[in-house]
C-alpha positions as a LaTeX table, in Angstrom:
\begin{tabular}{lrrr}
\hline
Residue & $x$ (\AA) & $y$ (\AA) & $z$ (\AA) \\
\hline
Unk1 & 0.00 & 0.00 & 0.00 \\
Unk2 & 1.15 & 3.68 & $-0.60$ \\
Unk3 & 1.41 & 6.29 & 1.29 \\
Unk4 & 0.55 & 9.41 & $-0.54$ \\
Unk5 & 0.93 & 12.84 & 1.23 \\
Unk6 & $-1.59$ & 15.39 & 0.07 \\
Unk7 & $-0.61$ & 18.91 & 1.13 \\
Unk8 & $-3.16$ & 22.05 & 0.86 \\
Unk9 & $-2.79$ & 25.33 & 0.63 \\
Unk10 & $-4.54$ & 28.99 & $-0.39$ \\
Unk11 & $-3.21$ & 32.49 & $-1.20$ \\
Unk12 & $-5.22$ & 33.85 & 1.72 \\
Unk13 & $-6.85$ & 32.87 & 5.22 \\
Unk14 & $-9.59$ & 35.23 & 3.96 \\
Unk15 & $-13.13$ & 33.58 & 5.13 \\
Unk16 & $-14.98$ & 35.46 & 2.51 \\
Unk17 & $-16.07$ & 34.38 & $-1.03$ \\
Unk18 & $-13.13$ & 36.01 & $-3.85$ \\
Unk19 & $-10.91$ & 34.90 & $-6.23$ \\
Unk20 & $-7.88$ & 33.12 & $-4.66$ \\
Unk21 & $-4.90$ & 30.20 & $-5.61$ \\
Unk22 & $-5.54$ & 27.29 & $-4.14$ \\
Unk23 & $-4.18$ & 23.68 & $-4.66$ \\
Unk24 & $-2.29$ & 20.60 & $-3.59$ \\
Unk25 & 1.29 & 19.12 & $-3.37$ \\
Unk26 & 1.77 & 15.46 & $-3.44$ \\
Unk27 & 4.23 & 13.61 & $-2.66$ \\
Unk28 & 4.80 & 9.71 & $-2.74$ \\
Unk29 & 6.97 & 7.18 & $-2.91$ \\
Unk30 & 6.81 & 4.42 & $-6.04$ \\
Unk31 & 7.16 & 0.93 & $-5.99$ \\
Unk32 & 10.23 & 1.18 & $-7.69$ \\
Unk33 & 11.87 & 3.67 & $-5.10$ \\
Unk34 & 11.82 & 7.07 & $-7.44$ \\
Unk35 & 9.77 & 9.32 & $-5.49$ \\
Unk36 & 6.85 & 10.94 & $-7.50$ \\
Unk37 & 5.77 & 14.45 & $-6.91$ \\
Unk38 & 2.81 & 16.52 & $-7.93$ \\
Unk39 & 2.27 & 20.44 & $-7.22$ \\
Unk40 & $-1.20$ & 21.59 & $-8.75$ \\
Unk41 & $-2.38$ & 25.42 & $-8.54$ \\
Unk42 & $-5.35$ & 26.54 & $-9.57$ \\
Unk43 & $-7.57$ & 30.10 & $-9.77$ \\
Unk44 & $-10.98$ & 29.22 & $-7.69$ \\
Unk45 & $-13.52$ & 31.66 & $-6.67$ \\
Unk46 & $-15.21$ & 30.88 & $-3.59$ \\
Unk47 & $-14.77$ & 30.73 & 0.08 \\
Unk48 & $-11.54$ & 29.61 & 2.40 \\
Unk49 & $-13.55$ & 26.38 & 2.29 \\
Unk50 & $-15.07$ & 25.84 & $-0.76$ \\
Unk51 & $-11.50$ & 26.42 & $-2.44$ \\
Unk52 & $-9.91$ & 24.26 & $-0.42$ \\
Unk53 & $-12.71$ & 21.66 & $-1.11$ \\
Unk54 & $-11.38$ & 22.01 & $-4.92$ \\
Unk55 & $-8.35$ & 21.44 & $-4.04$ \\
Unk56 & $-8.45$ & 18.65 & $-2.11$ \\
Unk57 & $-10.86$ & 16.92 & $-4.69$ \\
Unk58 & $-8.46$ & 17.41 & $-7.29$ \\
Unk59 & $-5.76$ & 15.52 & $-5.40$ \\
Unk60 & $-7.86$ & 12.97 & $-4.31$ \\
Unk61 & $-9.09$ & 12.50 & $-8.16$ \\
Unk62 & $-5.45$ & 11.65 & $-8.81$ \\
Unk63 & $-5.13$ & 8.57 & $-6.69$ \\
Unk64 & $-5.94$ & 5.24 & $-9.01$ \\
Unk65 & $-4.57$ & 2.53 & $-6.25$ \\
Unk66 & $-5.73$ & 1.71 & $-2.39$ \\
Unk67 & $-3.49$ & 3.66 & $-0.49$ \\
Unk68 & $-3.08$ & 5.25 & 3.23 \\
Unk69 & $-3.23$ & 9.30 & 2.47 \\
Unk70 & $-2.28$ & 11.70 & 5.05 \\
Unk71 & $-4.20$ & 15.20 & 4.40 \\
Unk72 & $-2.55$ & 18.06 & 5.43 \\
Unk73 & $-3.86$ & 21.53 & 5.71 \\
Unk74 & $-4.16$ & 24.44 & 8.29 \\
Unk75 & $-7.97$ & 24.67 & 7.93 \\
Unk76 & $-8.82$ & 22.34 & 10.52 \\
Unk77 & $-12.85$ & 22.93 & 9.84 \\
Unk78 & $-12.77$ & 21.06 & 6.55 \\
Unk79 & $-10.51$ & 18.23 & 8.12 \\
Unk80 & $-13.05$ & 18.48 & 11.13 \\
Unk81 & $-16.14$ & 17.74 & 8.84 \\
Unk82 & $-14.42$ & 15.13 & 7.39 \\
Unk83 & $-13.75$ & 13.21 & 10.61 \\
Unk84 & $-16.92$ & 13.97 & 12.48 \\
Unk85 & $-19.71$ & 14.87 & 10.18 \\
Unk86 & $-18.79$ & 12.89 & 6.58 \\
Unk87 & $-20.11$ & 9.85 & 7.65 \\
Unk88 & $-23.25$ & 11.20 & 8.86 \\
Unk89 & $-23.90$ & 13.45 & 5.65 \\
Unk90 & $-23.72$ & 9.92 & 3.73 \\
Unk91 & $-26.22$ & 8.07 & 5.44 \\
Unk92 & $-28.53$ & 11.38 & 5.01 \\
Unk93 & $-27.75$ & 12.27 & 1.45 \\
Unk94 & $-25.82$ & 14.66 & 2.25 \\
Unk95 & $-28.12$ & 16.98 & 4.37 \\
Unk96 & $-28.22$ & 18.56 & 7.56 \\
Unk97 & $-30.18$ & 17.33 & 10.60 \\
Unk98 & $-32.66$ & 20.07 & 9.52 \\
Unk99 & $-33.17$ & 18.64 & 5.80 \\
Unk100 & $-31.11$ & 21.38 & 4.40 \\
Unk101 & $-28.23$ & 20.33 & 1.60 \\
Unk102 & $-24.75$ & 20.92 & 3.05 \\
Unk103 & $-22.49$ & 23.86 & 1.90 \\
Unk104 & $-20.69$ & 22.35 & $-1.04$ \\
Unk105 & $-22.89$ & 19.32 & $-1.38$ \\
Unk106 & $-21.38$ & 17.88 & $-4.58$ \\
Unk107 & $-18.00$ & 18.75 & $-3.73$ \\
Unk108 & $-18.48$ & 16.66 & $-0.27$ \\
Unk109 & $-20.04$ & 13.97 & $-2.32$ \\
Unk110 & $-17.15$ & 13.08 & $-4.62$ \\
Unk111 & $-14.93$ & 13.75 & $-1.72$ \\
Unk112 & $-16.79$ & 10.87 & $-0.54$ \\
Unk113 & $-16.70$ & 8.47 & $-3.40$ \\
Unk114 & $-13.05$ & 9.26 & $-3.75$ \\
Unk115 & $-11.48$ & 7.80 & $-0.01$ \\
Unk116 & $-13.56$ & 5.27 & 0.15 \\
Unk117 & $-11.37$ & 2.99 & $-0.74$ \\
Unk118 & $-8.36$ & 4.46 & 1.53 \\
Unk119 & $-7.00$ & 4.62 & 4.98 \\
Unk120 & $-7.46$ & 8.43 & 5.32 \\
Unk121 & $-5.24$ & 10.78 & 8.09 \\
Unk122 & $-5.95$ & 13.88 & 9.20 \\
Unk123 & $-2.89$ & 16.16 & 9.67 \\
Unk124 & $-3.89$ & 19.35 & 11.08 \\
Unk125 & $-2.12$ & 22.51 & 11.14 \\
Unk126 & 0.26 & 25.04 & 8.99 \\
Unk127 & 2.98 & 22.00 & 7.26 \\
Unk128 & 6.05 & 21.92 & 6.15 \\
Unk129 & 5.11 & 22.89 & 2.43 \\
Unk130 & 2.85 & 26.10 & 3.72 \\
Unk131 & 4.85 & 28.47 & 3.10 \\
Unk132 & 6.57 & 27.49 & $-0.16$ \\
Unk133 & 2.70 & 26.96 & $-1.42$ \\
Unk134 & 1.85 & 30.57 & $-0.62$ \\
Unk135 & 5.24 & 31.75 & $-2.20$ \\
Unk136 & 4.41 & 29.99 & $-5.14$ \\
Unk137 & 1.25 & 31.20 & $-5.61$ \\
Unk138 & 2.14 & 34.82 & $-5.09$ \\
Unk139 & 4.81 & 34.13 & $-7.52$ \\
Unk140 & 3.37 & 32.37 & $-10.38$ \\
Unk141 & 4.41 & 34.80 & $-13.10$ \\
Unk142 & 1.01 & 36.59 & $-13.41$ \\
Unk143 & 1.82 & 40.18 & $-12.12$ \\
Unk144 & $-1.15$ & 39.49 & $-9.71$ \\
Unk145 & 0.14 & 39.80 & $-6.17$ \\
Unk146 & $-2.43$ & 37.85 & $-4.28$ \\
Unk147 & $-1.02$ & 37.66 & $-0.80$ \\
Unk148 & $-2.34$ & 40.99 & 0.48 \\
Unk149 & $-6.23$ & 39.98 & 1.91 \\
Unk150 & $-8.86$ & 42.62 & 1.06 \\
\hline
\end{tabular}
């Protein structure tokens, strides 16, 4: 079995809904010993959450074989939800005790679909890749300098 770290990351903390960077690093190592590497950044508009929801999807949509991924990310809500409330959301079809969809519904729902199949670890808090991300981001050749929060 692999073990795949997934790291995420945003330009900005900002809670709000704007355009932001958002994405993933992965790292792994292969059966034949070469370590493989992914780094994925992408222009989202939408909340802290809901980008890092993208994100994190995207990453996960990579990942063909069983394998034990550790999630890391600073936003401890979204790795929250998926501990405590995922399983919960899936036996109600994705809905709140009060019959009400959940915020990002069909992002949660291929979330879902897509660790089933793997042992899943929550790594909370800023990681060793958070501040390279945000550099990178900030950095990307644009001339958009993203890292200020409005």
């Amino acid at each position: 079995m692999y073990r795949v770290e997934i790291y995420l990351e945003t330009d900005s903390w900002y809670l709000g809904t704007r355009e932001r960077k958002a994405g993933y690093f992965m790292h792994c190592r292969l059966a034949n010993g070469s370590d493989y590497d992914d780094l994925k950044m992408m222009t989202v508009n939408g909340t802290y959450n809901h980008c890092l929801l993208v994100a994190l999807n995207a990453a996960l949509g990579r990942m063909a074989k069983s394998s034990e991924i550790h999630i890391h990310s600073a936003n401890c809500y979204i790795l929250d939800m998926m501990e405590n409330n995922l399983p919960e959301w899936e036996k109600n079809d994705f809905l709140t005790k009060k019959g009400v969809a959940v915020k990002d519904r069909d992002l949660w729902q291929e979330i879902s679909g897509r660790i089933r199949d793997h042992i899943i670890v929550l790594e909370r808090g800023m990681h060793e890749y958070s501040h390279w991300m945000k550099w990178m981001f900030t950095h990307d050749g644009d001339g958009v300098d993203n890292s200020v929060d409005k």
